[in-house]
TINU-81192 format. One record per residue (C-alpha): residue number from 0; residue in one letter; chain; x, y, z. Coordinates in steps of 0.001 Angstrom, whole numbers. Layout:
BEGIN
pos_code_unit_px_py_pz
NUM_a_A_X_Y_Z
...
! end
This chain:
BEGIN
pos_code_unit_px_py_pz
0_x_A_27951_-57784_54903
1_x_A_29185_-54311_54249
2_x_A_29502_-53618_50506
3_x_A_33066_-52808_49972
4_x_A_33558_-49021_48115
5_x_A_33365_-47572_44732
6_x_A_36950_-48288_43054
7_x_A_36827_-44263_42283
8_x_A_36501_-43237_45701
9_x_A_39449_-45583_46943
10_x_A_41166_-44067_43824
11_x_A_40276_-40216_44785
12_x_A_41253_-41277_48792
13_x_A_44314_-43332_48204
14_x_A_45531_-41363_45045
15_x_A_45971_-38338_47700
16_x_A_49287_-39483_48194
17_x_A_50279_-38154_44802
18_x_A_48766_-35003_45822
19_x_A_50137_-34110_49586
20_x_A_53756_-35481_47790
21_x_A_53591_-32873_45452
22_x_A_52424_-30478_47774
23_x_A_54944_-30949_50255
24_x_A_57873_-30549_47937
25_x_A_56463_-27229_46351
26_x_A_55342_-25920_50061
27_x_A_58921_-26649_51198
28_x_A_60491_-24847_48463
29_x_A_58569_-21596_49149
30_x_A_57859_-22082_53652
31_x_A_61522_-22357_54346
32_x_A_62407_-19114_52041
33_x_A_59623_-17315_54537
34_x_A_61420_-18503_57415
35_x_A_64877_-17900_56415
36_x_A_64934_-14208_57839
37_x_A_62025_-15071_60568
38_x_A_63603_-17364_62541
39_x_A_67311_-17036_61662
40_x_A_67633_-20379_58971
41_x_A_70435_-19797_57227
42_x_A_70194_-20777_53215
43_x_A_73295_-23776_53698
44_x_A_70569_-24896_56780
45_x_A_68053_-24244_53477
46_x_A_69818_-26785_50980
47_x_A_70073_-29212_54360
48_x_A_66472_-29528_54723
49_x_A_65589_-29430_51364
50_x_A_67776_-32659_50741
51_x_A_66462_-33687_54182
52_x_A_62796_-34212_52372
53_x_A_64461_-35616_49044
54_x_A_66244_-38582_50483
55_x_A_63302_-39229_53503
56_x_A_60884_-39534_50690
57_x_A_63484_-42051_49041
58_x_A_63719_-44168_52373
59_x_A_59962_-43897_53492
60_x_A_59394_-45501_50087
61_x_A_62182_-48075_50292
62_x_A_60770_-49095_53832
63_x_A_56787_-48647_53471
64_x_A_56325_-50363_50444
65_x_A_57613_-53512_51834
66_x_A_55877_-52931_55017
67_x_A_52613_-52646_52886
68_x_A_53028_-56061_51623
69_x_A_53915_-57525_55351
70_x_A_51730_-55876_57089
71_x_A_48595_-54433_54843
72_x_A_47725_-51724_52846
73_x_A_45195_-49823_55650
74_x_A_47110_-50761_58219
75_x_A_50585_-48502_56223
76_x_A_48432_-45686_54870
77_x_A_46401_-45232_58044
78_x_A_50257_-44621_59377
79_x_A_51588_-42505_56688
80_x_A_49156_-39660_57042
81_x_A_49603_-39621_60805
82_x_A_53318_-38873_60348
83_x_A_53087_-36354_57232
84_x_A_50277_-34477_59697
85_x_A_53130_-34694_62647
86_x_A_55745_-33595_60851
87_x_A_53778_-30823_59504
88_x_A_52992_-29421_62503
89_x_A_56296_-29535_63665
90_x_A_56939_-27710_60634
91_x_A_54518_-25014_61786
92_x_A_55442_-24726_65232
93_x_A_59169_-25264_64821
94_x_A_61477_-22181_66607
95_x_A_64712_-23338_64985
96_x_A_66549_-25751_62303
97_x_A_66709_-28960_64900
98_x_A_62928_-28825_65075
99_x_A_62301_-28249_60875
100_x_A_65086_-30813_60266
101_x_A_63023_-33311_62447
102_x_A_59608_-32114_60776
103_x_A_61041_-32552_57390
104_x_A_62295_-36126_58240
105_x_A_59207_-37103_59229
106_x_A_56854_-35683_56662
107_x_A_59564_-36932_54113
108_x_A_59473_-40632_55515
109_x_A_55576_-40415_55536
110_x_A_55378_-39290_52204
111_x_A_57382_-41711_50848
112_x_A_56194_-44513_52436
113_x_A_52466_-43767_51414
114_x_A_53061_-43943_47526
115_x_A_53367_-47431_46866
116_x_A_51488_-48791_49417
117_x_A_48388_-46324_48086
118_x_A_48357_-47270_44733
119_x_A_48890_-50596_44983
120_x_A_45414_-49947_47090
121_x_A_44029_-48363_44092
122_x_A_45154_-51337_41770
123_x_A_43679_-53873_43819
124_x_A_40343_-52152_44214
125_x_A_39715_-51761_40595
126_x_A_38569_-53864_38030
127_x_A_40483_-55162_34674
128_x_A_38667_-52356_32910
129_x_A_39472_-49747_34325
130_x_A_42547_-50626_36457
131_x_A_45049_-48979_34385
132_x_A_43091_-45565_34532
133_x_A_42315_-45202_38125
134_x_A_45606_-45312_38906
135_x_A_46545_-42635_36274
136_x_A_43707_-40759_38236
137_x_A_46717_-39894_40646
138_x_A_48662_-37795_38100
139_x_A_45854_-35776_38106
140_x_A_46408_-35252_42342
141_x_A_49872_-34767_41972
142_x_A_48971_-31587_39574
143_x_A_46414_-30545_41939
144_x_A_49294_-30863_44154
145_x_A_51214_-28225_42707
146_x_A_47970_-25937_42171
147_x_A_47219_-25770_45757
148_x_A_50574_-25214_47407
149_x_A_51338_-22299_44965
150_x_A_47873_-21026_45094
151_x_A_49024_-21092_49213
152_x_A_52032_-19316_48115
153_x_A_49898_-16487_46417
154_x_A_48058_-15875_49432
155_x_A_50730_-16301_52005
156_x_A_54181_-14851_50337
157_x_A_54233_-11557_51634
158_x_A_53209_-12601_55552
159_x_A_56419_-13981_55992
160_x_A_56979_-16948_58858
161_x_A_52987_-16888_59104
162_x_A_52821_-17676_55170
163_x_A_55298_-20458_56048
164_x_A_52781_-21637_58522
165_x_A_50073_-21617_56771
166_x_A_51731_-23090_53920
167_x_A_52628_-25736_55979
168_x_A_48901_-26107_57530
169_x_A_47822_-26694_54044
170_x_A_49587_-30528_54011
171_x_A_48628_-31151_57704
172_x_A_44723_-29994_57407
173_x_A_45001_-32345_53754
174_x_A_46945_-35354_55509
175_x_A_44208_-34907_58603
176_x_A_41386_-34951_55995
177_x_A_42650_-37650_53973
178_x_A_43601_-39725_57109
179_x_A_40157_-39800_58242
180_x_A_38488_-40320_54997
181_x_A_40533_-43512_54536
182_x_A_39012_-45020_57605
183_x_A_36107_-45933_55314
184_x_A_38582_-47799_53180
185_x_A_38734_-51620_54140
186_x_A_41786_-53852_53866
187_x_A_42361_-54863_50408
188_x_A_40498_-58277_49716
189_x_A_43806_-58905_47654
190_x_A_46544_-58323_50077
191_x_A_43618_-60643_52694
192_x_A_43669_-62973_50159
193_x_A_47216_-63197_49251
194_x_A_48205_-63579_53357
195_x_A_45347_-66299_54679
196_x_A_46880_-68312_51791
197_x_A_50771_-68489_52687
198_x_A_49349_-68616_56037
199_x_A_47971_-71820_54815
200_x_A_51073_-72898_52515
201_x_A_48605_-72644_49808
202_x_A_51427_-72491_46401
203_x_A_49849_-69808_44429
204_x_A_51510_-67438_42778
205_x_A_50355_-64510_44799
206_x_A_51555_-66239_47952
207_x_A_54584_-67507_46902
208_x_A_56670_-64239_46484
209_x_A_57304_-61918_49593
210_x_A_60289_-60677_49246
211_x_A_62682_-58414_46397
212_x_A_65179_-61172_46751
213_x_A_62344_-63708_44531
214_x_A_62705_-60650_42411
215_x_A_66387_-60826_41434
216_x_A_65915_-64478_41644
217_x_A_63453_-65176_38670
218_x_A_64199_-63801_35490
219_x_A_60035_-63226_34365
220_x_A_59892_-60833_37579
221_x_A_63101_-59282_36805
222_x_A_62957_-58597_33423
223_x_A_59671_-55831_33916
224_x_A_61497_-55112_37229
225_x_A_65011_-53701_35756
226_x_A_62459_-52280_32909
227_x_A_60444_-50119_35036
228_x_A_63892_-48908_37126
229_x_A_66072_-48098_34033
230_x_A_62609_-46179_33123
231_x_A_61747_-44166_35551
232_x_A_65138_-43505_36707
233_x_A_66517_-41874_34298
234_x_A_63341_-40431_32938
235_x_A_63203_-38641_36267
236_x_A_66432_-37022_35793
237_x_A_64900_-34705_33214
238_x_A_61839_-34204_34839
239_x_A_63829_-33300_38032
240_x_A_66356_-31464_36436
241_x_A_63690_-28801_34704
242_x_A_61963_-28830_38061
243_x_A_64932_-27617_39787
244_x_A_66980_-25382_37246
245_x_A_63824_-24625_34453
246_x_A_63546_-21012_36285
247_x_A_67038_-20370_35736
248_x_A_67238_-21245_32482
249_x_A_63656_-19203_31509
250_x_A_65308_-16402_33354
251_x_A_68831_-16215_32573
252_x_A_69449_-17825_29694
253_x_A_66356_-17520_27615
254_x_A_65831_-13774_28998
255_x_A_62206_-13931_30490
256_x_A_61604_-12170_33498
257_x_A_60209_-14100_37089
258_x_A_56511_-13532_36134
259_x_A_56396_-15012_32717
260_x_A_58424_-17760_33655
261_x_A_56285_-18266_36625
262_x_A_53026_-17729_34044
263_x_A_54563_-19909_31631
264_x_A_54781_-23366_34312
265_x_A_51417_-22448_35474
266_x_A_49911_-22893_31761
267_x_A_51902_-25879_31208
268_x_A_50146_-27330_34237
269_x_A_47149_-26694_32676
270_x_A_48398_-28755_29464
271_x_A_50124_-31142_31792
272_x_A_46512_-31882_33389
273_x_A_45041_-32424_30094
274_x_A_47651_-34962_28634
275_x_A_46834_-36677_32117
276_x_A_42953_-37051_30877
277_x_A_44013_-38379_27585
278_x_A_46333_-40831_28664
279_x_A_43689_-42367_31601
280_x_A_41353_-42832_28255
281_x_A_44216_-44897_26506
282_x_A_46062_-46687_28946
283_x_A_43206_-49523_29405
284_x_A_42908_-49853_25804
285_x_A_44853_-51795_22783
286_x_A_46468_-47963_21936
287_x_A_48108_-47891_25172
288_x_A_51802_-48407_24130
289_x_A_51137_-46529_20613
290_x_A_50366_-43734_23024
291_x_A_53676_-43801_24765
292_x_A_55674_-44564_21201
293_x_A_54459_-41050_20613
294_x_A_55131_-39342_23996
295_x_A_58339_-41003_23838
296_x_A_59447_-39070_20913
297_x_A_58191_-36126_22243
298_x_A_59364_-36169_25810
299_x_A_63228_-36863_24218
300_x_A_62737_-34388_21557
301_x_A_61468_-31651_23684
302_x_A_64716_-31319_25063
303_x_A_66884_-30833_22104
304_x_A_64308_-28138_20337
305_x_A_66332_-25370_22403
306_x_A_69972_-26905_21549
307_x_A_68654_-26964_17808
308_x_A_66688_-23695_17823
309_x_A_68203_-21555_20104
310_x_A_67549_-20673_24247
311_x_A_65042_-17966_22688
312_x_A_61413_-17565_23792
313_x_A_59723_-19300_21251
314_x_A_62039_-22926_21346
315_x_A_61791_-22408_25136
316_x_A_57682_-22252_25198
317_x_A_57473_-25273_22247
318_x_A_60106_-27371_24608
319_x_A_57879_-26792_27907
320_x_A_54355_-27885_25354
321_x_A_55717_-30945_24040
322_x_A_57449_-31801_27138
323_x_A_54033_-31638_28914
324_x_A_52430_-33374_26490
325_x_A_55057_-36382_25996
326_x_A_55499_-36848_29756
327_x_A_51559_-37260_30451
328_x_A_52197_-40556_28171
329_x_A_55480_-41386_28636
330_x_A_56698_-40693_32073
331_x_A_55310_-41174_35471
332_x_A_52092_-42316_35169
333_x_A_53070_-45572_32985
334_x_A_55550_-46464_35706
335_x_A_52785_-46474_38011
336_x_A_50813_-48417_35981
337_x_A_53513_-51014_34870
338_x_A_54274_-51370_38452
339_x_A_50640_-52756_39534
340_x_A_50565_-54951_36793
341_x_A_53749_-56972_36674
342_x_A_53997_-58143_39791
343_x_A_51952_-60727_42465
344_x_A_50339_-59059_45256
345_x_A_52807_-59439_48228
346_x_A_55143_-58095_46187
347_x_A_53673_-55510_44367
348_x_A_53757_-52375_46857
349_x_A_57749_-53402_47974
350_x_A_58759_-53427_44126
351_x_A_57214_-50276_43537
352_x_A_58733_-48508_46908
353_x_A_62052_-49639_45338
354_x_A_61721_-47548_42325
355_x_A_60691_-44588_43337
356_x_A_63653_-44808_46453
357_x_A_65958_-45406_43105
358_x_A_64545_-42954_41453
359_x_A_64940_-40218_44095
360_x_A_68291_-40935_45288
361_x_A_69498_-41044_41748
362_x_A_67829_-37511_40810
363_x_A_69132_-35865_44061
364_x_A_73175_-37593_43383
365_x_A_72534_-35799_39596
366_x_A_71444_-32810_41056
367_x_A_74932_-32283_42840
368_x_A_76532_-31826_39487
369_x_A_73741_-29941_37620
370_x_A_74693_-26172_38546
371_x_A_77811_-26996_36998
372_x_A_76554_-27908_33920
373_x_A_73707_-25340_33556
374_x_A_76716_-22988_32343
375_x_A_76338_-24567_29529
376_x_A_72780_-25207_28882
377_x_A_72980_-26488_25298
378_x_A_75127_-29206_26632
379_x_A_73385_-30012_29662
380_x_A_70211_-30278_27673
381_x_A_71793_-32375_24986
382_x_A_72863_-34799_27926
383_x_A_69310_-34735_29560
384_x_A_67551_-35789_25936
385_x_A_70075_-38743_25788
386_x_A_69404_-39815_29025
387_x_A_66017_-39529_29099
388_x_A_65938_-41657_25270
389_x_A_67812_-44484_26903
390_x_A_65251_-44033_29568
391_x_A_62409_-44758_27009
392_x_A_64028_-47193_25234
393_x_A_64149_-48871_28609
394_x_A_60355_-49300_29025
395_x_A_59500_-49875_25429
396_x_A_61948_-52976_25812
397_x_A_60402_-54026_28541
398_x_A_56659_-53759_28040
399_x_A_56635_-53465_23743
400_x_A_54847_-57131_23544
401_x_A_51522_-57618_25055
402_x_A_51431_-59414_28549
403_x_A_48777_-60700_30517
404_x_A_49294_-58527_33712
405_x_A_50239_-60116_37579
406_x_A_45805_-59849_38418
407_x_A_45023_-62168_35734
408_x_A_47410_-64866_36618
409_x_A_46871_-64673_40089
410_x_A_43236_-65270_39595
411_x_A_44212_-68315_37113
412_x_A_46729_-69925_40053
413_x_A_43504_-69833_42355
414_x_A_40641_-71105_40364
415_x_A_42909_-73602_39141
416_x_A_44915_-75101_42233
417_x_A_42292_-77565_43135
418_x_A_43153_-79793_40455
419_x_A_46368_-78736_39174
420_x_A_50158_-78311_40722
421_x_A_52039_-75206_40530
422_x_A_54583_-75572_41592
423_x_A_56173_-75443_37881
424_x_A_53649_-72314_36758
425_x_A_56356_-69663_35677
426_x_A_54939_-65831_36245
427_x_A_54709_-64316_33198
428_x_A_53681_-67307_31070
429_x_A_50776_-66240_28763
430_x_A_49960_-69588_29081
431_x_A_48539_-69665_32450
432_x_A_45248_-68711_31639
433_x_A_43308_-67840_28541
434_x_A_42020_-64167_27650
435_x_A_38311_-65954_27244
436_x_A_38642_-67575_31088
437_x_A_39921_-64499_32306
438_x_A_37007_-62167_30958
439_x_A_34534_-64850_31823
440_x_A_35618_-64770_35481
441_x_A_35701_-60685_35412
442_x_A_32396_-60476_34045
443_x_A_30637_-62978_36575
444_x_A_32523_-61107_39409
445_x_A_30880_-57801_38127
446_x_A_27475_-59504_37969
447_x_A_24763_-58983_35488
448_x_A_23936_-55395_36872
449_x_A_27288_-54139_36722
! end
């Protein structure tokens, strides 16, 4: 029997998705400014395809996380690259706006619909230990992301629709790559596990739920649920807000010219990157939620240092640093975390396609209104720091008390439905299973080698 792969190279393969997501939404941004005077797109055709990608990412993860838990993990993610590599190329071979409209769609939809179902991958083929931080492992693609579309963009903006092309060849040649890599990535034994037993009517908890609707309908799945939307939603206003506008605040407002601002974000990466190290060595530990306490504070704070201090140079660079540093705790790469944990396995990839299609649609309504308020940036940043505190306060409600995660209990409903009926077993319950059985089963899984 085939031994099935390292965790880390299922994190590194699957955790790509974080990477050619961020990639395609910086490559966009730049590619379609290269072939605005090339090939005749005008710049309303511009804001079209740019909310083209927004809202396809939002549906691809809406419908591929629930076809990850119907269908299987391989089977999705096999899929998704196939379409971000299409739709790519179209990109890169498109004459026109019908053809980049169409290419955006369907790199948009693939996109989308490979987060969830790729990380819920990465959960499954981890261990307790280490769970929390291989998926974290992806925040550190979605930076490299960033890094390697602009780095395309240094190389490619002056060559006009050719530097759209090749900024465009840089997601297809990654989704080809990553595509084939993933062949060597088996179903997960999970997701295998979870389906031969409600093929088999077995009443475990992992085969029981299917569906969002035994989401809404009991109150220990909805609970982290409505937790982890409130979260991320509204955190992701802020983050998608200084995405979208920082520039023209840096610029016009605080006075610094295109180059520093440009240096500035490129630094911040740097620190972003570095908060993402420290919070993969927390997040499986007892410090986890002291951790995002303190990136809370920070991540809320940062944005009211410039309507305290001033929209000067110094406020501006301490707002991007603590920013950085709060979000890498505090932001994103929880909600990824909280995501795998909280839920049973046929649900887990279809809960987490719903928040980030929440998420998305929600940033892109707020971003309709934004240019109006960036007239008056104290007051749009005041708003941003109160939304993203009610954000936080969101999560820390949610996940503040210690919970034995969806993995354990699944494992408990298994080992334990020979001989006992479930049918009463509420998810959630601490009670399920002790922390002593639960380590005991983990460490003769891992063998005496491991």
């Amino acid at each position: 029997m085939k031994a099935p792969p390292s965790p880390w190279w299922v994190a590194i393969i699957c955790g790509m998705a974080s990477y050619i997501d961020a990639a395609a939404i910086v490559s966009s941004g730049t590619a379609l400014v290269l072939y605005q005077h090339s090939i005749g797109i005008a710049e309303s055709q511009i804001g079209i395809l740019s909310a083209a990608l927004t809202l396809s990412i939002a549906a691809g993860a809406f419908t591929g996380g629930s076809l990850g838990d119907r269908f299987g993990r391989r089977t999705v993610f096999l899929c998704t690259m196939a379409m971000i590599a299409l739709g790519a190329l179209l990109l890169i071979l498109a004459p026109g706006f019908g053809a980049l409209l169409a290419g955006m769609i369907l790199m948009g939809l693939g996109t989308g619909a490979d987060l969830p179902v790729s990380l819920a991958s990465i959960s499954e083929a981890a261990a307790d230990h280490h769970r929390g931080k291989l998926v974290g492992f992806s925040q550190i693609l979605w930076f490299g992301g960033i890094i390697g579309a602009n780095v395309a963009g240094i190389i490619a903006g002056s060559l006009g629709r050719l530097g759209g092309q090749i900024m465009f060849a840089h997601v297809a040649v990654v989704a080809l790559v990553v595509m084939i890599a993933r062949l060597s990535v088996p179903e997960s034994a999970a997701w295998s596990t979870a389906r031969r037993e409600r093929r088999a009517g077995a009443d475990t908890l992992r085969a029981r739920r299917t569906g969002i609707l035994d989401v809404l309908r009991d109150r220990t799945l909805l609970a982290p649920f409505l937790a982890i939307v409130g979260f991320y939603t509204l955190t992701n206003i802020g983050a998608n807000t200084g995405g979208q506008f920082g520039t023209y605040i840096g610029v016009n407002v605080v006075g610094l010219s295109v180059q520093m601002q440009s240096a500035l974000g490129i630094v911040m990466l740097g620190i972003g990157m570095l908060g993402a190290w420290g919070f993969m060595r927390v997040v499986d530990t007892p410090w986890r939620m002291r951790a995002y306490a303190v990136g809370a504070v920070l991540l809320a704070g940062s944005y009211l240092i410039p309507v305290l201090f001033g929209f000067t140079i110094v406020p501006w660079i301490a707002q991007s640093f603590f920013n950085a540093i709060g979000g890498a705790f505090a932001f994103e790469a929880i909600m990824k975390v909280w995501s795998q944990e909280s839920f049973p396995t046929l649900l887990r990839s279809t809960v987490q396609g719903y928040v980030i299609a929440v998420a998305r649609v929600v940033a892109a309504a707020v971003a309709l209104f934004t240019p109006t308020l960036m007239h008056t940036p104290g007051l749009a940043y005041f708003l941003i720091a109160a939304v993203v505190a009610v954000g936080l306060a969101c999560g820390w409600a949610g996940f503040r008390r210690p919970r034995l995660d969806a993995f354990s209990q699944e494992d408990a409903a298994v080992s334990d439905s020979r001989t006992t009926d479930h049918s009463s077993t509420s998810f959630g319950d601490p009670r399920g299973v002790s922390e002593l059985d639960r380590h005991d089963r983990v460490d003769a899984a891992r063998g005496p080698h491991s």
